[in-house]
Phi, psi and omega in degrees: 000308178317322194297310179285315164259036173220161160257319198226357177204173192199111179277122197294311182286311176332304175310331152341258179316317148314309175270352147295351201239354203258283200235123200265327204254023169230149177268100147329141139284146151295318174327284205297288165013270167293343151323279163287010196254295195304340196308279188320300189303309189291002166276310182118349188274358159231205149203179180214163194266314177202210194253359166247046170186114211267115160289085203279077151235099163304149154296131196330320177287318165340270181321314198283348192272312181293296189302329166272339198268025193262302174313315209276309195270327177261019176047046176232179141275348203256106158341286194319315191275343191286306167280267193358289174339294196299316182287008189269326199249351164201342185202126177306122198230320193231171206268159138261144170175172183281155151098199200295126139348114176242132167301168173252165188311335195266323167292314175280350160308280226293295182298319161317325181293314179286335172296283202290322184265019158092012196254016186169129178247170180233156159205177175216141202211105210308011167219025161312159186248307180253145150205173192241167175233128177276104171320177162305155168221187173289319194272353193199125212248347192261154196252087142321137154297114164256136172226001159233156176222148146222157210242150177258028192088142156317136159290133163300318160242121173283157190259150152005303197274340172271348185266143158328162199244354157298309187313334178292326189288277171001301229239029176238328187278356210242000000 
């Protein structure tokens, strides 16, 4: 839902007021609300900027997790197919709209970050069957098509801003 109506941030009463207008077979809340708001954020798949505005970006290991357990388990590469997965099976990743598939914007950040640190590369290749088409970011101003990904490995130690957010938990509990 966060997904569909914002591209990179979302006001927590905005959000609301969406899902009171949406989704009819939940009584929405402040309660259920930040319920689901801390779930997503201890996953990893949003954050928030202050307590009233959610930052729809997963975190890099995230995305990077989805994307090889996409590889390891359906024995592909293909981009195109690769995202519907993740939204069928864990998180909403693309806008709607007609003709190719477009990520969403909070997605293209995130990817954009793996892409620039060398941890995935993308390409497009003009007789794909699936392809996603990637917005604008800061750093890359042309909206590409993509239809392959490959991933270069993980850091064995990752900096603070790269770890799962499990990992904190982790290392409190050991």
């Amino acid at each position: 839902m966060a997904f569909d109506t914002a591209s990179r941030t979302l006001q927590r009463d905005l959000l609301e007021t969406n899902l009171k207008g949406e989704v009819d077979y939940i009584n929405w809340n402040r309660t259920k609300i930040n319920a689901w708001y801390r779930l997503m954020e201890g996953i990893g798949v949003l954050s928030f900027a202050d307590s009233r505005e959610l930052i729809l970006s997963p975190r890099p290991v995230l995305l990077y997790k989805l994307l090889e357990t996409f590889r390891d388990t359906e024995n592909s590469t293909d981009f195109g197919a690769a995202i519907p997965w993740i939204e069928d099976h864990f998180m909403s990743a693309l806008n709607t709209r007609p003709g190719t598939p477009r990520l969403h914007q909070g997605i293209t950040d995130t990817l954009q970050v793996l892409i620039d640190e060398d941890l995935l590369s993308v390409r497009g290749m003009s007789d794909a069957r699936h392809e996603i088409e990637l917005p604008s970011t800061q750093s890359r101003q042309e909206e590409p098509t993509v239809t392959e990904f490959e991933l270069h490995g993980w850091p064995n130690n990752p900096p603070a801003s790269k770890r799962h957010l499990f990992d904190r938990f982790m290392e409190g509990a050991l």
